[in-house]
C-alpha positions in Angstrom: -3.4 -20.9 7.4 -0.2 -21.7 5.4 2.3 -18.8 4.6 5.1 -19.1 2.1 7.6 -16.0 3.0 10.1 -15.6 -0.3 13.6 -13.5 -0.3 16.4 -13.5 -2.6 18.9 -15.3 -0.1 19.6 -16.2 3.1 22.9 -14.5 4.0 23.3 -12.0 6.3 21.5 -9.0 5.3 18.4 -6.2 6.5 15.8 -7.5 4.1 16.5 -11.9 4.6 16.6 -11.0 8.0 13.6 -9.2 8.0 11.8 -12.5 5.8 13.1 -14.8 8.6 11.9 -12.4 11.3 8.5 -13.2 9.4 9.0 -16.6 9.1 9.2 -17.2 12.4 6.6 -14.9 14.1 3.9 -16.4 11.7 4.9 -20.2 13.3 4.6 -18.3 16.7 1.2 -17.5 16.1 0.4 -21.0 15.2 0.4 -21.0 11.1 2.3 -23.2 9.1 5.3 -21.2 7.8 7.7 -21.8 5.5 9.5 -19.8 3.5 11.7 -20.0 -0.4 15.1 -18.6 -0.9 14.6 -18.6 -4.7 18.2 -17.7 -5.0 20.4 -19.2 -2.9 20.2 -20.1 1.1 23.0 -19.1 3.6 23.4 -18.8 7.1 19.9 -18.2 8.3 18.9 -21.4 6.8 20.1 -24.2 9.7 18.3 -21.7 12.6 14.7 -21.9 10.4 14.9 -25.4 10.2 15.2 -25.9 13.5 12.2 -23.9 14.5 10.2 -25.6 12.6 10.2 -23.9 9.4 9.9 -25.6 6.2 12.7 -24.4 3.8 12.9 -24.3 0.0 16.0 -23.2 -1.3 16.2 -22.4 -5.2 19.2 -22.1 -7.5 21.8 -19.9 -6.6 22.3 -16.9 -9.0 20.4 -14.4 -10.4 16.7 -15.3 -11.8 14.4 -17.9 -10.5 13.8 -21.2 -11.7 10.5 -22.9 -12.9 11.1 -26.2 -11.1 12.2 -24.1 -8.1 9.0 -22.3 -8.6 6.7 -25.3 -8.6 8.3 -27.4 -5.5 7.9 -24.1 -3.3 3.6 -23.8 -4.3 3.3 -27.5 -4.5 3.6 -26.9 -0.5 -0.2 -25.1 -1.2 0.4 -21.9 0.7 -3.1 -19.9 1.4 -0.6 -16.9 1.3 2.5 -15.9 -0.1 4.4 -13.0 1.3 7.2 -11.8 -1.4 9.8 -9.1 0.2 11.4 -7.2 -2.3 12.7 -3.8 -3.7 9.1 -2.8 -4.9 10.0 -2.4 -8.6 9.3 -5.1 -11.3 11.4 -8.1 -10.9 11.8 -11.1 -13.0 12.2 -13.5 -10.4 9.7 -12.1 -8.2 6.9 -11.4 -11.0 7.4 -14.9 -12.0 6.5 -16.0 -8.5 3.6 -13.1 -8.6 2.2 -14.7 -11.3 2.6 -18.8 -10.4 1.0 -17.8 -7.0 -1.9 -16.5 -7.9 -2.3 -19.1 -10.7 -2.3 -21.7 -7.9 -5.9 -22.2 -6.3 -5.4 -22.3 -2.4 -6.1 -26.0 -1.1 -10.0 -27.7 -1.8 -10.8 -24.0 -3.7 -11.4 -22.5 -6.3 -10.1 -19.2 -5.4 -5.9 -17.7 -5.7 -3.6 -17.5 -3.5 -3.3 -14.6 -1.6 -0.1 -12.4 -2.3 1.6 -9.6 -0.2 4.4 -7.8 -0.9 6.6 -6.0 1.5 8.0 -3.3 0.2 11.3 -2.9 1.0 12.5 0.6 -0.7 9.0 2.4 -1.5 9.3 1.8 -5.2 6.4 1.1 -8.2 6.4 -1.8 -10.2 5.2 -0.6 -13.6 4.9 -3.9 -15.1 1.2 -5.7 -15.1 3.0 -7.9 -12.4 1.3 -5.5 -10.3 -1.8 -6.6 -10.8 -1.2 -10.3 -8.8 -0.2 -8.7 -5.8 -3.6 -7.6 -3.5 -1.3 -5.2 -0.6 1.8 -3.1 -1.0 3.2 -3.3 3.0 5.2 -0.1 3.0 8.1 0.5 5.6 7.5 4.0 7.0 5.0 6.9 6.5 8.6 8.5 4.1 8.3 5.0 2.2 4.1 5.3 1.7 4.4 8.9 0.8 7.1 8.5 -2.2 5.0 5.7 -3.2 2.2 7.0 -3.1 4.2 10.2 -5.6 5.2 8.0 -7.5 2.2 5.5 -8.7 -1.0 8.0 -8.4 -0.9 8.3 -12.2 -1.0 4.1 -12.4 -4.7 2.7 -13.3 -6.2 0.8 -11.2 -5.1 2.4 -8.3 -2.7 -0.3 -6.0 -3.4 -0.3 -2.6 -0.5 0.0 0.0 -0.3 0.9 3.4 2.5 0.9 6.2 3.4 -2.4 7.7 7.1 -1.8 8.9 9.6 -4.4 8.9 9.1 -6.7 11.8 11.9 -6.5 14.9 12.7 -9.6 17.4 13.1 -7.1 20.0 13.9 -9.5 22.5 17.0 -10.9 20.5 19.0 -7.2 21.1 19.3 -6.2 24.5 21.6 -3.8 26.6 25.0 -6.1 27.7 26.3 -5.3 31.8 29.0 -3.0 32.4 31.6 -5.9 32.4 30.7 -7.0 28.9 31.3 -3.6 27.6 34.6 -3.6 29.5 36.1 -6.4 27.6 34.7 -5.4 24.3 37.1 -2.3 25.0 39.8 -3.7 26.0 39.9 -6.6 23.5 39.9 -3.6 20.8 42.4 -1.4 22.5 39.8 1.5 23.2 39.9 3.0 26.4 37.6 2.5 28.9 36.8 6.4 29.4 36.7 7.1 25.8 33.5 9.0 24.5 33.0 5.8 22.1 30.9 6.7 18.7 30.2 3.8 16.5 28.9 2.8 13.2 28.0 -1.0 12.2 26.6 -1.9 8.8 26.7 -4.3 5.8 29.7 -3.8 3.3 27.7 -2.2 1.1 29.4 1.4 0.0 25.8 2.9 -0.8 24.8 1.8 3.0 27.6 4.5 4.1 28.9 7.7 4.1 32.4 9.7 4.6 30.1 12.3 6.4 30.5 10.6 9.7 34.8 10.7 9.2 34.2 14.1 8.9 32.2 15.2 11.4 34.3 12.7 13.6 37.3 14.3 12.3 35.9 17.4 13.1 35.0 16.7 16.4 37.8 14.4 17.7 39.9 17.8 17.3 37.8 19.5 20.2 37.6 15.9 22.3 40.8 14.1 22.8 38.3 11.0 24.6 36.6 10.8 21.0 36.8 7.2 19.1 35.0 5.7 16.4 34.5 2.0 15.7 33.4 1.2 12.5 32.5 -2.8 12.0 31.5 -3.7 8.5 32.8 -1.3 6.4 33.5 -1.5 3.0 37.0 -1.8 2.1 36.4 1.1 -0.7 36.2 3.2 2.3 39.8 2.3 3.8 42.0 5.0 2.1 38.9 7.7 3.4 39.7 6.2 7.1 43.7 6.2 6.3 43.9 9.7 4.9 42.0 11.2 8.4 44.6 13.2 10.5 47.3 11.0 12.4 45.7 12.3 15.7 42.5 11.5 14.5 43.0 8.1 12.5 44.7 6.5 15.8 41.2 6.7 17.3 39.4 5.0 14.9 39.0 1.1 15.2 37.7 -1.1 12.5 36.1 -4.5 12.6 35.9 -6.8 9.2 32.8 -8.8 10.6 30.5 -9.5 13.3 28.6 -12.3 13.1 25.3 -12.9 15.2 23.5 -11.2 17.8 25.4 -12.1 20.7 28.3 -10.1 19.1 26.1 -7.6 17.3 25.0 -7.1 21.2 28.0 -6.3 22.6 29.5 -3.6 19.9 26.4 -1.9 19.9 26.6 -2.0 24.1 29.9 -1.1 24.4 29.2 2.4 22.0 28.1 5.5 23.8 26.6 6.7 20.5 25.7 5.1 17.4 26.7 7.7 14.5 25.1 7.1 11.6 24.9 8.1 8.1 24.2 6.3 4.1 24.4 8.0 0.7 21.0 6.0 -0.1 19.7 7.0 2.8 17.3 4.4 4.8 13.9 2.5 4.0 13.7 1.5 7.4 17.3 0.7 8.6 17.3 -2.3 10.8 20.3 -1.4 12.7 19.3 1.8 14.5 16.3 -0.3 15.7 19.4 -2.8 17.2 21.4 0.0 18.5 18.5 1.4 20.5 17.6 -2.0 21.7 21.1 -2.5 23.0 20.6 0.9 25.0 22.8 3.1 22.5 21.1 6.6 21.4 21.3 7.8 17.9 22.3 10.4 15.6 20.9 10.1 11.9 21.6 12.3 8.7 18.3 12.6 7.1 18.5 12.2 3.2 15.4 14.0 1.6 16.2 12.6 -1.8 16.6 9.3 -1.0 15.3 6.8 1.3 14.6 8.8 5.0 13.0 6.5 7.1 15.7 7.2 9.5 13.7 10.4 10.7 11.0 7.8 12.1 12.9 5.0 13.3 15.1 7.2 15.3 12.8 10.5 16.2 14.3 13.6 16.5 14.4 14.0 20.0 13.3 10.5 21.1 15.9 7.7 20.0 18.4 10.1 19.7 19.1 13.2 17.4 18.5 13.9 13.5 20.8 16.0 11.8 20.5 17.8 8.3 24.1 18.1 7.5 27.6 17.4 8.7 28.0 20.7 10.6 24.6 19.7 12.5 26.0 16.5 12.7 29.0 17.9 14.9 26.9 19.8 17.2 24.8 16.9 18.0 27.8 14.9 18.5 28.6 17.5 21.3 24.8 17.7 22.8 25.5 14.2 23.4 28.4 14.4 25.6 25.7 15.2 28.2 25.3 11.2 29.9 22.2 11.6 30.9 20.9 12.9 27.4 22.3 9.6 26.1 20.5 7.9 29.0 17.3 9.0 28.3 17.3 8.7 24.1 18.1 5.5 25.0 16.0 4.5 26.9 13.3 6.2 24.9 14.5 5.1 21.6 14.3 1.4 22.9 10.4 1.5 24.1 9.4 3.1 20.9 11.0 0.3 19.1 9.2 -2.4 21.2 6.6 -0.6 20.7 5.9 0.0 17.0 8.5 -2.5 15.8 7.8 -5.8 18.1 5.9 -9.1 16.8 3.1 -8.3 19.8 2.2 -5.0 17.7 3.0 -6.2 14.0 2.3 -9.5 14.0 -1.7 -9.7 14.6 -1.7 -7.1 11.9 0.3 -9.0 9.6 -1.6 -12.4 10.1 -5.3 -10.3 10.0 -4.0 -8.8 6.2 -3.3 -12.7 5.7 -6.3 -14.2 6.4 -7.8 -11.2 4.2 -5.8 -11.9 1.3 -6.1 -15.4 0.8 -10.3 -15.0 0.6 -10.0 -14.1 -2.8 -11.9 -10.5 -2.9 -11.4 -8.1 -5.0 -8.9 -5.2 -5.1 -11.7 -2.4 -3.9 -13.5 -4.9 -1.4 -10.3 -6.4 -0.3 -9.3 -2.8 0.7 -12.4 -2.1 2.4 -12.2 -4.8 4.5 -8.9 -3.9 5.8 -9.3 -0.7 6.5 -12.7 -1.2 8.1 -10.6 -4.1 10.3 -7.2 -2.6 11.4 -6.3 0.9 12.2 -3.7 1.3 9.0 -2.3 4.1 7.7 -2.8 3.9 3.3 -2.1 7.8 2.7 0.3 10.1 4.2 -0.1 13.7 3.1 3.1 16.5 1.7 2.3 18.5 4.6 2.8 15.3 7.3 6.4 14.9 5.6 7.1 18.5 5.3 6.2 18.4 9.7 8.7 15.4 9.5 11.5 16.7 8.0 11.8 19.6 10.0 12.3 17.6 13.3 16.1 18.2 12.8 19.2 20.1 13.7 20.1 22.2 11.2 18.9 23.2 7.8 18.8 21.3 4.6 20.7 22.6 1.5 18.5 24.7 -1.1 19.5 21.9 -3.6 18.3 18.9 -1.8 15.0 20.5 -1.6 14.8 21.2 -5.0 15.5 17.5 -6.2 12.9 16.3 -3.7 10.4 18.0 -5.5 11.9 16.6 -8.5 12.4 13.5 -7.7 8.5 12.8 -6.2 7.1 13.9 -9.4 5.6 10.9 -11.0 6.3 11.5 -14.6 9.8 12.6 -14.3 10.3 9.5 -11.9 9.1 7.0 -14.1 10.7 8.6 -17.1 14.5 8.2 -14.9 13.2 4.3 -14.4 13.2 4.1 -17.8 16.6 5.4 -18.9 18.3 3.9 -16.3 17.2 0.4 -17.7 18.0 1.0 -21.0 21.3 1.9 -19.8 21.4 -0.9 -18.3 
């Protein structure tokens, strides 16, 4: 079986690495995998190469290109796998629709396409209709989309498929590793070390970890925070902290590749996270629990919140429902062997539901599905009578979910959740936001 995986890019980023994650696993298996940057390659590009992966790399800039179009299918994938936002897409719906205009090799019938669905959202446009599974990244992702599309006719089938995680490419560092990391960035060696690494991205962050940290550094003179990645929007928030406070905070522009990604994450006690946006699946709390670091999560009810599943209240670490919460859990987590055990706990659940031995037979079964050209309702039964998938997730599972936190939400962000699921008010806010666009 050929699979063509497509992304945007290849730069450094959740959702190309997540494609070349992909990539790869399907070559492990023994397909033939290759996968089209439509828009540009980058630095993930040499490493695919080398492992065998054929590589077609469109024009760089926004939109998609016939001719770039026509070199990637004239490699005659029985599959393409598109990951994108979820919403229509030019560039992707072109591809949509070129795929499944293109008979597999010595047949008569389509190509198969899947979509992985990185932030839960519809696509309204009769694109829709040339994509046979909507892979959804957590039971929070499945549920909204679920909201939000139940009105759409014929009915698109989706069902959870989280993103894929090369488990064995974050692990914990030794003692001496962590050590140096320290020391190279002036923090001291006893220092209670909470950290936050992401992609310069300001939605991707939030100034509710500088307060709680603020907060909390004032009752822990060993409290530091390293913060690699941030956006530089965010400096004067860092420089206005307290003087006591800001001289414990250390920032990082960059870190490039695992074998440093390893060693921040190692040399952190706790990873402290928060985003304005919230998560759809959040790749780096899956690293940070890999590298032996526990967690502590704001959930965001009216945005993405797959953080309360990556993490697990309780399991990977702690999830908190506002800053206050977020302070307390900061102090539960003085406790070592707490830390210890999150940890440790966070890290086998990741393997677990995260790791190309549980994701990738799944993946390559919906493949092999796809590209035999049944219909939508047949196509659906076969999957479900194959693989034990999850295609519905009910109000009262999420409302279970949400409540697995420290503290309480505010009245207002419950409000807007019900909002916000409702399917005619959501599809009405798509539409005004593009024509203000």
């Amino acid at each position: 079986m050929r699979i063509l995986t497509v992304v945007n890019d290849l730069r450094p980023g959740g959702t190309q690495r997540v494609a070349r994650n992909f990539a790869l696993m399907y070559r492990q298996h023994g397909m033939e995998s290759a996968l089209f940057a439509y828009a540009g390659g980058g630095v993930l590009e040499p490493e695919l190469r080398a492992r065998d992966i054929e590589v077609f790399v469109g024009t760089e800039g926004k939109g998609v290109h016939d001719d770039d179009v026509r070199k990637a299918l004239a490699w005659k994938p029985d599959v393409v796998h598109l990951h994108r936002p979820g919403m229509a897409n030019v560039a992707t719906g072109a591809i949509a629709r070129a795929a499944k205009s293109n008979p597999r090799r010595g047949t008569s019938a389509p190509t198969g396409v899947m979509e992985t669905n990185v932030f839960g959202r519809v696509d309204y446009s009769t694109d829709r209709a040339c994509i046979d599974v909507h892979l959804q990244l957590s039971d929070w992702c499945l549920w909204k989309w679920r909201q939000w599309s139940r009105m759409q006719s014929p009915q698109p089938f989706g069902l959870v498929l989280p993103n894929l995680v090369m488990h064995e490419e974050f692990q914990p560092t030794p003692p001496e590793v962590h050590r140096r990391f320290r020391a190279d960035h002036g923090i001291p060696q006893d220092a209670l070390l909470f950290g936050r690494i992401g992609s310069p991205n300001l939605a991707k962050w939030s100034t509710v970890i500088f307060d709680a940290f603020a907060n909390y550094a004032r009752l822990n003179a060993k409290a530091w925070l390293l913060l690699a990645g941030m956006p530089r929007q965010l400096n004067a928030a860092v420089e206005a902290l307290p003087n006591d406070v800001r001289c414990r905070v250390v920032t990082i522009d960059f870190l490039h590749g695992a074998v440093q990604l390893n060693e921040a994450y190692g040399a952190m006690d706790v990873f402290l996270h928060a985003a304005d946006v919230g998560e759809s699946f959040g790749m780096v709390l899956a690293e940070a629990l890999l590298c032996g670091t526990p967690v502590i999560t704001l959930s965001t009810p009216v945005k993405d919140n797959s953080q309360l599943e990556v993490v697990g209240h309780e399991v990977g670490g702690l999830v908190v429902a506002n800053s206050r919460a977020m302070i307390g859990a900061m102090q539960r987590l003085e406790n070592a062997e707490l830390r210890a055990r999150y940890a440790k706990q966070g890290a086998q659940s990741v393997r677990e539901r995260f790791g190309p031995e549980r994701l990738g037979p799944r993946a390559i079964a919906i493949a092999e599905l796809a590209m035999r050209g049944f219909l939508r309702d047949e196509f659906r039964r076969q999957v479900l009578a194959r693989l034990d998938v999850k295609e519905s997730v009910s109000s009262t599972e999420i409302r279970t979910l949400m409540n697995r936190v420290m503290g309480e939400y505010r009245f207002s962000d419950l409000t807007l959740l019900h909002l916000v699921s409702n399917p005619v008010l959501y599809r009405a806010y798509v539409a005004m936001t593009r024509r203000a666009a």
